[in-house]
C-alpha positions, 0 to 999 in steps of 0.5 A, a space after each residue: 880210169 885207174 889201173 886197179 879199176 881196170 884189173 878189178 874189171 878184167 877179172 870180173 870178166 875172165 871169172 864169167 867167161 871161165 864160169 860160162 866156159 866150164 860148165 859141164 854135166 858129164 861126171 866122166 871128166 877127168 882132171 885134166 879138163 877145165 877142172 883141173 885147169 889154173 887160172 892162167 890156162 883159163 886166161 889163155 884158153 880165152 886170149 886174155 893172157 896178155 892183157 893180164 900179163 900187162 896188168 902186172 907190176 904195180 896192179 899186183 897187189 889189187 890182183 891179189 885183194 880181189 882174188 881174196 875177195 872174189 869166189 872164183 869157180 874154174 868149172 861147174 855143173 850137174 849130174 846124177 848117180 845111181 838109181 834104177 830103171 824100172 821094168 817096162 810097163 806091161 803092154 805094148 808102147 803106142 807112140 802115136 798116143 805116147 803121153 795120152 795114153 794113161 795105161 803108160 804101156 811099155 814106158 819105164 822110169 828112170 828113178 831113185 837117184 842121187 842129183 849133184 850140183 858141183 863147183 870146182 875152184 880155181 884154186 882146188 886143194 884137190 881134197 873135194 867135199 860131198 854134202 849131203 843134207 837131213 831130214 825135210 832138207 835139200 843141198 840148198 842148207 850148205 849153199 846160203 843161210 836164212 839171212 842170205 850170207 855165205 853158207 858152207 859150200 862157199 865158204 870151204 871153196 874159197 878155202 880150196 875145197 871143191 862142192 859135191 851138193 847132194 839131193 838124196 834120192 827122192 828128195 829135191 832135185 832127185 825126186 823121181 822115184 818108182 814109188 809114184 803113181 803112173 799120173 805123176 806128182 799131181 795124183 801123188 801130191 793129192 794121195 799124200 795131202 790126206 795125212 800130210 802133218 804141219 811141222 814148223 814149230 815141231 821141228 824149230 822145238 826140237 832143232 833147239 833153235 828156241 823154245 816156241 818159235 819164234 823166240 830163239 834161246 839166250 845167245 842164240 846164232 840163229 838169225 834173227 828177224 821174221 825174213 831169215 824165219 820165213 826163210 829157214 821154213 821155206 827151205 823145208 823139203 818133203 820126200 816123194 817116196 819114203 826114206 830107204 836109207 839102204 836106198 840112200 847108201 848105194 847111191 851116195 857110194 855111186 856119188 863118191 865113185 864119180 866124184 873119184 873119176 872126176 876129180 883123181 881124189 877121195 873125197 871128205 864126207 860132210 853130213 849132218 842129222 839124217 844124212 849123218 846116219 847114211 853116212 855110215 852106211 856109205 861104201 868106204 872106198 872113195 872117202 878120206 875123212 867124214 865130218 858129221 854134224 849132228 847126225 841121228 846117231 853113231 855106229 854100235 862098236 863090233 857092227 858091220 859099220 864100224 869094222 868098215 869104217 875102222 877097216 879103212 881107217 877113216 879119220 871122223 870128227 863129229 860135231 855138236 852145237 849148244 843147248 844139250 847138257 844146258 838144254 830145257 829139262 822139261 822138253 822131251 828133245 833135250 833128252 834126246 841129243 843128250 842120248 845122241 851126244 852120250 853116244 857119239 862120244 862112246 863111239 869115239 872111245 871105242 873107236 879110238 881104242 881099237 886104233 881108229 881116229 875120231 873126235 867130238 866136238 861140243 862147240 861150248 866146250 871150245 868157247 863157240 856158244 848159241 849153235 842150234 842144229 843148224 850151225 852150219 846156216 848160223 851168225 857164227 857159221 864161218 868160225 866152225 867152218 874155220 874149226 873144221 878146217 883147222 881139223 881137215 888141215 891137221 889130217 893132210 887134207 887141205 
């Protein structure tokens, strides 16, 4: 067997046994653990220094051309942050009964949660992202795309940017909530079916993918074929409680204090749509940078919002993709992410004047065409993330 085979898979085996051996759910830990911990403290911890020590010389250059290659995560896991727990059901708890017992005497709940799966590089810049998706979406959004590529999350790890994927609260993974019937999600489900609203083709108008699906905008980034449109509609998310963005702030300001305690270091604020707008209302204290894409508006210059984020002096970029100023005249969206553009770059001026640092971005005028709302998930979406980067990079946070 050649000598690069045999390296390609020792390294193949030493990524398992660091992925296996650091998975952790515990947002208490420190950065001395296995996040913190270099490849070759993985290698020893797992008595495979040596025969890595012997691999080296004329093995170095395969060594290198599969680390390029190769996502290599030191630690991950699980966790949630925030929420509440509600008072004791009224009555006493029977534990002889315990579930059989509908009236659910004495039970609580613990509820309104932010769920955060994490995954830290081996080769972390220590300039951790914490993503937080939109509207009908989950953390799933920044993790793949319709096509099955690489989405964000991956992208910027291999960059060295740890991954903070959120599910807001009553959303996805972080679905408990007070607001549902004591029986669960079945009587909720069965409650909320009466108005439930299809929404497919609704939605794909107004993320400007295309005029009526499935037909996609000339030049357009989305993938194309009916698999990746099955796949983008399937990936839609519906809430169990309504939206509370106040709800929503608190518990992502909760996801930044653990992300803080873990990591050592503040954190970079992804957003986009939706959760752009809870962005702003975030506590401030444990962010260095907020990259919002799209999101459903900006502060009003003088609010409490942005006198925070002007306070803390958080640099922000904002992101926008195609067919706004080019947009549909005769369709109603068009107006609207041309008002939400129009805003944003308001925002900025404002923002800048009074000593603050924010630019926006509008792909077209930097040469990327055919972006939708979801750039992110796009045939393109590792030139923005290299933009972005690039960004990141001129504020010292690379």
């Amino acid at each position: 067997m050649k000598r690069g085979h045999i390296i390609a898979i020792l390294l193949a085996g030493v990524l398992t046994v660091s992925m296996l051996a650091g998975c952790s759910s515990q947002p208490g830990a420190t950065q001395g653990d296995a996040a913190g911990d270099t490849l070759q403290d993985t290698l020893a911890d797992t008595g495979q220094e040596g025969n890595m020590a012997t691999a080296e010389g004329e093995g170095a250059a395969a060594s290198d051309a599969i680390s390029s290659d190769v996502l290599m995560i030191a630690r991950q896991g699980m966790f949630s942050s925030g929420g509440t727990v509600t008072e004791p059901v009224e009555g006493e708890y029977d534990p002889t009964t315990n579930w059989m017992d509908i009236t659910r005497a004495g039970n609580t709940a613990h509820v309104d949660h932010a769920n955060v799966f994490y995954q830290i590089p081996v080769n972390d810049n220590g300039n951790p992202i914490v993503y937080l998706h939109g509207y009908g979406q989950s953390r799933m959004g920044w993790m793949t795309t319709p096509d099955g590529r690489e989405g964000w999350s991956d992208l910027f790890l291999k960059k060295g940017y740890a991954a903070f994927l959120v599910d807001q609260p009553r959303r996805g993974e972080a679905g408990a909530t007070a607001s549902m019937t004591m029986d669960g999600f079945l009587d909720t489900w069965a409650e909320d079916s009466k108005d439930y609203k299809p929404g497919d083709q609704a939605w794909y108008t107004h993320f400007r993918i295309g005029r009526v699906a499935p037909e996609r905008y000339e030049g357009s980034q989305f993938p194309e074929g009916d698999e990746a449109q099955d796949q983008f509609f399937r990936q839609m998310t519906p809430n169990t409680g309504n939206f509370d963005q106040t709800l929503d702030a608190a518990a992502l300001g909760a996801v930044m204090e653990d992300v803080y305690e873990m990591t050592g270091n503040k954190a970079i604020f992804v957003t986009h749509s939706q959760g752009g707008a809870v962005g702003w209302d975030v506590p401030v204290e444990n962010i260095s940078a907020i990259v919002a894409i799209e999101p459903g508006g900006t502060p009003q210059p003088g609010s409490e919002q942005y006198q925070r984020l002007l306070e803390a002096g958080i640099p922000i970029t904002i992101y926008f993709g195609d067919y706004i100023d080019n947009g549909p005249e005769d369709i109603m969206s068009t107006g609207f992410w041309q008002a939400v553009h129009n805003g944003a770059v308001q925002f900025a001026e404002s923002y800048n004047a009074d000593g603050g640092d924010c630019t926006v971005v509008y792909l077209p005028d930097e040469g990327i065409t055919g972006n939708s709302h979801f750039m992110f998930q796009e045939m393109n979406n590792d030139v923005i993330a290299d933009h972005i980067a690039a960004w990141l990079e001129s504020k010292g946070l690379n």
